[in-house]
C-alpha positions as a Markdown table, in Angstrom:
| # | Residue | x | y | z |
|---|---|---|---|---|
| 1 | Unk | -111.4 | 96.7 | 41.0 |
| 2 | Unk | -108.8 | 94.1 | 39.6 |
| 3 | Unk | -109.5 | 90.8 | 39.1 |
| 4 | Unk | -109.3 | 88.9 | 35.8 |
| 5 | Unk | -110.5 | 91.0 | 32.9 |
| 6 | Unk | -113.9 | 89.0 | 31.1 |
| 7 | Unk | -112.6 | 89.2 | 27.1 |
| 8 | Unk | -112.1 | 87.1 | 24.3 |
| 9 | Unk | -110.0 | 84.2 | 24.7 |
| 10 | Unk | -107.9 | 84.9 | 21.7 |
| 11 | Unk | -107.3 | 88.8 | 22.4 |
| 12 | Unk | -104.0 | 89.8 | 23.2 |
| 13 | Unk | -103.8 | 91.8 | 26.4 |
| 14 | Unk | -103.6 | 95.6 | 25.5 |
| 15 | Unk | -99.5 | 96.7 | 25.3 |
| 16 | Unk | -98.2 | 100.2 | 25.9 |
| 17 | Unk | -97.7 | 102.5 | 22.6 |
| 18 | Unk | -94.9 | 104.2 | 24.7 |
| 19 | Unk | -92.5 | 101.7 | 26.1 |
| 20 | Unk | -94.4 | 98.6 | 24.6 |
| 21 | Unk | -95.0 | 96.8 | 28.5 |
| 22 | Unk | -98.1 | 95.2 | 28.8 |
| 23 | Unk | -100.8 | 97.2 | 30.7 |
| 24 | Unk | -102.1 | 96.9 | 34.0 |
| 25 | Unk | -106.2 | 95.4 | 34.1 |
| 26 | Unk | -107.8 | 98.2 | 36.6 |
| 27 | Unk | -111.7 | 97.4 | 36.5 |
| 28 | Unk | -114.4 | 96.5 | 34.4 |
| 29 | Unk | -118.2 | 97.7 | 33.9 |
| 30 | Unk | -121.2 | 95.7 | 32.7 |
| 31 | Unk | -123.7 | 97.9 | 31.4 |
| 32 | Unk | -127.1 | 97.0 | 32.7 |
| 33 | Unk | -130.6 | 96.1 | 30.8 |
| 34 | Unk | -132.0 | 99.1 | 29.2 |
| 35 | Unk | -128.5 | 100.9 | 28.8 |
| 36 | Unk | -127.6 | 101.1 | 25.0 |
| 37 | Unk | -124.3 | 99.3 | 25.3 |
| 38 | Unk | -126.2 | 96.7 | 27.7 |
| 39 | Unk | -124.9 | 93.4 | 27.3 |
| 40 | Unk | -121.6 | 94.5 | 26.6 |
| 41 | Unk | -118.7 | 95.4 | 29.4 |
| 42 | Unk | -115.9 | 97.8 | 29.0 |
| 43 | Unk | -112.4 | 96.9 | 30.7 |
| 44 | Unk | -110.2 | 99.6 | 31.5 |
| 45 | Unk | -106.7 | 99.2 | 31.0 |
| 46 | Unk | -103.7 | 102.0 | 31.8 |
| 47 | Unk | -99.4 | 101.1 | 31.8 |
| 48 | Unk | -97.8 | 101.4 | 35.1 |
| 49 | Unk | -94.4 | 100.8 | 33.9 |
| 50 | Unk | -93.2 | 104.2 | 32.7 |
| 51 | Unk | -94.6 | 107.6 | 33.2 |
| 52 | Unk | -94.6 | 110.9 | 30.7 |
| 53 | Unk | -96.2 | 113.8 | 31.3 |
| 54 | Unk | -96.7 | 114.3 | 27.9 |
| 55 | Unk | -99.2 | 111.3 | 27.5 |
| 56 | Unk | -101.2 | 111.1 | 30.8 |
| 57 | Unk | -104.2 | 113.3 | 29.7 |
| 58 | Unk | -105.0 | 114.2 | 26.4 |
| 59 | Unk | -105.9 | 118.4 | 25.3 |
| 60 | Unk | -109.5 | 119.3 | 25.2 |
| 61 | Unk | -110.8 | 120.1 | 21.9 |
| 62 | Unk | -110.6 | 123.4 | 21.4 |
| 63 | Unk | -114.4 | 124.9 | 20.6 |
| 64 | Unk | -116.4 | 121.7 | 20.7 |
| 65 | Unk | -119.2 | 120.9 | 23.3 |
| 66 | Unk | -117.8 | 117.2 | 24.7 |
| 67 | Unk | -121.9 | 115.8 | 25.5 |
| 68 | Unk | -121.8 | 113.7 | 22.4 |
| 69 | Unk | -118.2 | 114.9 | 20.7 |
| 70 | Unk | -116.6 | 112.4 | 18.4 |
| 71 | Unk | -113.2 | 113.1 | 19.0 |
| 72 | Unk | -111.0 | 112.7 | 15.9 |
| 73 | Unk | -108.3 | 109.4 | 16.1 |
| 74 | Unk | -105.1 | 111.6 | 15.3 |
| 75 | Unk | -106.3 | 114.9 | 18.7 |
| 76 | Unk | -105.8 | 111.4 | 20.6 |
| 77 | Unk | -102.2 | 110.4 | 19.3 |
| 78 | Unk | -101.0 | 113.6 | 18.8 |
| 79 | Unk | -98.1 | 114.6 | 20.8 |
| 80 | Unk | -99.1 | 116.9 | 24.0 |
């Protein structure tokens, strides 16, 4: 947990759509051989410089089993 996140040299830091801070690096997984993102890592990034209730967890989807759900872009950003 922490550290330096492992991505391209040339990508910006992720910044916060709500008060436009850059966000804090938490942790980062490498997915091992065999795994079907293996060689590839995901870094998790979150803002800790403001807080709204109305954006920390997004609604579940109403009538659709999650195990394998695409979740539609605009259920993300919509407003809670």
């Amino acid at each position: 947990v922490g550290g330096v996140p492992r991505i391209p040299a040339d990508a910006p830091l992720p910044v916060c759509a709500l008060c436009g801070a850059t966000q804090t690096f938490f942790f980062q997984l490498d997915f091992p051989r065999g795994h079907t993102w293996a060689g590839r890592t995901l870094a998790v990034f979150a803002c800790t410089a403001c807080d709204d209730e109305a954006h920390v967890i997004p609604p579940m989807l109403e009538g659709v089993p999650l195990a394998g759900a695409d979740i539609p872009e605009p259920h993300l950003l919509a407003p809670q």
